[in-house]
C-alpha positions as CSV (number, residue, x, y, z in Angstrom):
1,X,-9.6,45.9,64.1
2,X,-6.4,44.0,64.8
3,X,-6.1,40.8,66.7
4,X,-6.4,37.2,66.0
5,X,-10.0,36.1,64.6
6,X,-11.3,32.1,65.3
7,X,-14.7,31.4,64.0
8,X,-16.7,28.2,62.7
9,X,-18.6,28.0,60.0
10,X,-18.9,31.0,57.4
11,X,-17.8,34.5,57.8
12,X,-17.7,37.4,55.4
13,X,-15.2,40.1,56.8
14,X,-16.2,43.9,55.5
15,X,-14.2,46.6,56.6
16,X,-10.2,46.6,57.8
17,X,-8.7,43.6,59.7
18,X,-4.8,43.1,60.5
19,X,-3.4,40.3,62.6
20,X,-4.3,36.4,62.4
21,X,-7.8,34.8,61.0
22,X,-8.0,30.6,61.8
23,X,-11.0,28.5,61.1
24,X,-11.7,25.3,59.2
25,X,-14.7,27.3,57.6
26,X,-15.0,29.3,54.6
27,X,-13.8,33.0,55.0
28,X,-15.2,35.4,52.4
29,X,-13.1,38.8,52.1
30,X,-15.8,41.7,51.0
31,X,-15.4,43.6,48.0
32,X,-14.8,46.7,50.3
33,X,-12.7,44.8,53.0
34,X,-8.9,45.4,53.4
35,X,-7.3,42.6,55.3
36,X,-3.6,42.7,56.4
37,X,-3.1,38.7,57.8
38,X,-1.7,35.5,57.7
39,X,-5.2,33.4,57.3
40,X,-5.6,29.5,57.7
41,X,-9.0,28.4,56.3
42,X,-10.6,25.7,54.3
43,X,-12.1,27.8,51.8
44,X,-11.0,31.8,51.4
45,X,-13.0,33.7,49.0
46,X,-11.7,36.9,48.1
47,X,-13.6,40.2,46.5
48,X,-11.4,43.2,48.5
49,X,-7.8,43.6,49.4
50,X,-5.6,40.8,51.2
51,X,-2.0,41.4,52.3
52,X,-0.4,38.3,53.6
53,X,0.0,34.5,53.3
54,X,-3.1,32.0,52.7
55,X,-3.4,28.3,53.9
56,X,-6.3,26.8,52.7
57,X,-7.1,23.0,52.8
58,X,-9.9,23.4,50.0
59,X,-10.2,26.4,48.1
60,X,-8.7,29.9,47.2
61,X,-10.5,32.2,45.2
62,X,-9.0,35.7,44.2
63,X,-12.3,37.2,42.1
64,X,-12.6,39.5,39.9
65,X,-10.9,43.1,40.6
66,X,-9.9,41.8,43.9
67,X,-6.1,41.7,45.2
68,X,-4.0,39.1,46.9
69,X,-0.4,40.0,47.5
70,X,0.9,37.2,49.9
71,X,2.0,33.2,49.0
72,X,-1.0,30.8,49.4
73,X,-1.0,26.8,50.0
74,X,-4.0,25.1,48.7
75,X,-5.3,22.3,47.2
76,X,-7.2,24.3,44.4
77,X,-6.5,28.1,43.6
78,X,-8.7,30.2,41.3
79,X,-7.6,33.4,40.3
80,X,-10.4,35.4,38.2
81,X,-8.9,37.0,34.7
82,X,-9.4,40.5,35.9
83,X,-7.7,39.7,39.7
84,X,-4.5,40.5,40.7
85,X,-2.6,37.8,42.4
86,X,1.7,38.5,43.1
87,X,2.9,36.0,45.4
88,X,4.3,32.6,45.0
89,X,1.5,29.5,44.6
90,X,2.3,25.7,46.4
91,X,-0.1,23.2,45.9
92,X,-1.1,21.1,49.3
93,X,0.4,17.2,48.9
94,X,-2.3,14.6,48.6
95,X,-5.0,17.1,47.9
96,X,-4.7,17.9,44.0
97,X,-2.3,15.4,42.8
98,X,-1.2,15.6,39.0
99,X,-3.0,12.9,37.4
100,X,-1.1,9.5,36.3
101,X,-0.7,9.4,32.6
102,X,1.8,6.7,32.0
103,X,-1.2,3.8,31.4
104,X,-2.3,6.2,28.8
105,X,1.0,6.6,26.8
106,X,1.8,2.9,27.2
107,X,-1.5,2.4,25.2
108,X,-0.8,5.0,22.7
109,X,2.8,3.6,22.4
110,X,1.7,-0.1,21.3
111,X,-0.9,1.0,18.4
112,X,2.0,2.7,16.5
């Protein structure tokens, strides 16, 4: 199939897919499923193959023998020890901000 894909909600693709996939849903990616796209989600689960570039405002997940070969923008990205990610990785600003250490040095600094 190849086309743009809008959907609500929760979808697991199975199969082949190439073109655009947009929702503010989770999007699971099958263990069988090979997906050519540029995908903007808030969760995208991934089990197959993915060839492209992920936005997600939540969540990526790259399990276990799955592929991801694309750059992804999230606020929290998971990649299982025996998944294969190659891309580049930017986090999404304000979502997963590093956290603020400096009270915690101060304190350490004054008891030595």
């Amino acid at each position: 199939i190849k086309g743009t894909l809008a959907f609500d909600g929760a979808l697991e693709l199975n199969g082949t897919f190439e073109g655009e996939i947009i929702s503010e849903g989770t999007l699971t990616i099958g263990s069988e499923a090979v997906i050519k796209a540029e995908i903007h989600a808030a969760k995208v689960i991934i089990k197959g193959k993915v060839q492209g570039n992920i936005t997600a405002t939540e969540l990526i997940e790259v399990c276990d023998q799955a592929e991801l070969y694309g750059d992804v923008r999230t606020a929290k990205f998971i990649v299982a020890e025996a998944g294969t990610f190659r891309g580049r990785s930017d986090p999404i600003e304000g979502k997963a901000a590093a956290p603020e250490f400096s009270p915690v040095f101060r304190r350490l600094g004054a008891k030595t």
